[in-house]
C-alpha positions as CSV (number, residue, x, y, z in Angstrom):
1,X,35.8,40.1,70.9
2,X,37.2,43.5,69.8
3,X,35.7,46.1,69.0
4,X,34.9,47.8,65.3
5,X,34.4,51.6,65.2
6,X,34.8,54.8,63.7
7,X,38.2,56.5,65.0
8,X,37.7,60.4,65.6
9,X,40.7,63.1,66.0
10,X,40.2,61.7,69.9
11,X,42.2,59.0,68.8
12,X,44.9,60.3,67.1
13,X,47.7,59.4,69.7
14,X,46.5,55.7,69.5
15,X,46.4,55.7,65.9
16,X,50.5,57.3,65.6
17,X,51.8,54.7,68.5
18,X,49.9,51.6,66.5
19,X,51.5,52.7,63.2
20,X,55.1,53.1,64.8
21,X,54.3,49.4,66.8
22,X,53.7,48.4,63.3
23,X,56.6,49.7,61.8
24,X,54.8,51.2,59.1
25,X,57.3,53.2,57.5
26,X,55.9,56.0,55.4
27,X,54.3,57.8,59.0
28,X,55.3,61.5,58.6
29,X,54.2,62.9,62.2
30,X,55.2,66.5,60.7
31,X,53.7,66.9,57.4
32,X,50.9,64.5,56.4
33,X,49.8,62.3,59.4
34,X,50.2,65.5,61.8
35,X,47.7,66.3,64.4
36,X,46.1,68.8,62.4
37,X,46.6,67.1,58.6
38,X,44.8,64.2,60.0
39,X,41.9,66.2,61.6
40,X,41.6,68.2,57.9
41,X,41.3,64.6,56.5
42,X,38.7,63.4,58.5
43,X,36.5,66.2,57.8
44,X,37.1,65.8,54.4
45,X,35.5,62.9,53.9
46,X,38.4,60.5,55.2
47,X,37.1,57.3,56.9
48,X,39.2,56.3,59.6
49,X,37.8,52.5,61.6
50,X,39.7,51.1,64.1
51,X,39.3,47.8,65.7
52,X,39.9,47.6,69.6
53,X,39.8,45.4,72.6
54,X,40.3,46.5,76.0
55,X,40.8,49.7,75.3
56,X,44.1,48.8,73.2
57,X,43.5,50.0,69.3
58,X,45.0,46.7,67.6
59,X,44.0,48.0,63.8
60,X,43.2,50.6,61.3
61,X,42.1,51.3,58.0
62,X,41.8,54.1,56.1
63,X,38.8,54.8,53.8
64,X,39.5,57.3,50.7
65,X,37.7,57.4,47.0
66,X,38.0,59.2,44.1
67,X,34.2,59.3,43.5
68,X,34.8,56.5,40.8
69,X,37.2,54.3,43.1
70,X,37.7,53.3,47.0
71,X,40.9,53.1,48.4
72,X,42.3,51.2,51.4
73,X,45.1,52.5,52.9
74,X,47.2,52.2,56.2
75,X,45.8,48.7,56.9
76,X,47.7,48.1,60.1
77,X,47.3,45.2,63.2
78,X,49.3,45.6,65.9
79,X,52.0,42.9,65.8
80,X,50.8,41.3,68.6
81,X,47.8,40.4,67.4
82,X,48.4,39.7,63.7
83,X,46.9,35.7,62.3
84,X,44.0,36.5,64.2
85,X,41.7,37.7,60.6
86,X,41.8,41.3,61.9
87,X,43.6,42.6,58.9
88,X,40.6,40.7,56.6
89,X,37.4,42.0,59.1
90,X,38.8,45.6,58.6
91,X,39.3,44.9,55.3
92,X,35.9,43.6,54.7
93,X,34.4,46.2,56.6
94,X,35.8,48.9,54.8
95,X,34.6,47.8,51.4
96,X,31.4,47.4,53.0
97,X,31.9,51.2,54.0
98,X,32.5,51.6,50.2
99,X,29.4,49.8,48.9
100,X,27.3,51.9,51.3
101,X,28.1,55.2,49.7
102,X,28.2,53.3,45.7
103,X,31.6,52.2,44.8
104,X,32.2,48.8,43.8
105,X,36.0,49.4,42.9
106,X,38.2,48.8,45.8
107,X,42.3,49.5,45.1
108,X,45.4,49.4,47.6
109,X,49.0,50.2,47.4
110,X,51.1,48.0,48.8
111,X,54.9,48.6,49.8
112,X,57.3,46.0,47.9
113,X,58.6,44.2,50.3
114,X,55.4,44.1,52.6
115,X,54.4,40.4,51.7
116,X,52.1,40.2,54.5
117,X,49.8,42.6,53.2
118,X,50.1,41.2,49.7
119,X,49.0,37.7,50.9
120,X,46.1,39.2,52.8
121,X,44.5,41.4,49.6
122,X,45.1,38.4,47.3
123,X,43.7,35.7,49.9
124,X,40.8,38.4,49.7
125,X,40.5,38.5,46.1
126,X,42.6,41.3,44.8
127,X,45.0,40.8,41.5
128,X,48.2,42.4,41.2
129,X,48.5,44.5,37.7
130,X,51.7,45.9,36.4
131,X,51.0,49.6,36.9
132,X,54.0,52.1,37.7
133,X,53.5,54.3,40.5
134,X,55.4,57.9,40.2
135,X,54.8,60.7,43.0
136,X,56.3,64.7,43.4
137,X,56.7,65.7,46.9
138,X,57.1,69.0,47.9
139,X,58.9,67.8,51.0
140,X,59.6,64.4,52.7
141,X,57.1,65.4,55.0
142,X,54.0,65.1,52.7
C-alpha cells in the first residue's frame, strides 16, 4: 500500500523525474520549478504530498490558497500506475489539507486537452465554468 506524505526540498529530484515520466508539459526546471524556486515555495506556505511505494514517488499534488480559496495544482501519477484511485486519494487528501487550515473552496486548472484529469475532478465533484484564463510572463521560464 503506498505511502502518503509530506514531500520536502529532499525530494526535489523525484518530484522533476515524475513530472517529466508524466509528461506534464508546463515543467520549467530553470525558472519556476528550479531547485531553489521550489524550496522558496515550500517555505512559503506551499504544500507539496507525494504518494510512494517502494521508494518510487508515483504522485504529487500541490497545495496553494489565496486565504479565501485552495488550489490543486500539479496532480500527477506516474503512468505506470494510473486506474489505480491515486489521482482521487491525493486529491481527497489535499482538500482535507485545505479544510484543516479553513477553506472550503477547492479550484484546479486543468490543460485543454488533459481529459484525464478532467474526468478525475468531475468524477470527484467539480463543475466546469466558463471562465477565461489570461497570464503575463516575464519569461517562458516563469
Amino acid at each position: 500500500m503506498p505511502n502518503l506524505r509530506h514531500l520536502t526540498i529532499g525530494d526535489y529530484d523525484a518530484v522533476i523525474r515524475l513530472w517529466q515520466a508524466a509528461g506534464l508539459g508546463s515543467i520549467r526546471p530553470e525558472g519556476r520549478d528550479s531547485r531553489d524556486a521550489f524550496a522558496a515555495q515550500l517555505s512559503g506556505g506551499q504544500i507539496v504530498l507525494g504518494l510512494e511505494e517502494g521508494g518510487q514517488l508515483l504522485g504529487t499534488v500541490l497545495i496553494t490558497h489565496d486565504t479565501r480559496k485552495g488550489w490543486i495544482n500539479r496532480l500527477v501519477v506516474h503512468p505506470d500506475h494510473r486506474g489505480k484511485g491515486y489521482g482521487a486519494q491525493l486529491l481527497s487528501t489535499a482538500e482535507q489539507e485545505l479544510r484543516s487550515i479553513g477553506l472550503h473552496i477547492f479550484a484546479a486548472l486543468i490543460e485543454c486537452g488533459n481529459d484525464a484529469s478532467r474526468r478525475l475532478f468531475s468524477r470527484e465533484g467539480y463543475r466546469t465554468h466558463d471562465i477565461v484564463y489570461v497570464t503575463k510572463r516575464d519569461s517562458d521560464e516563469t
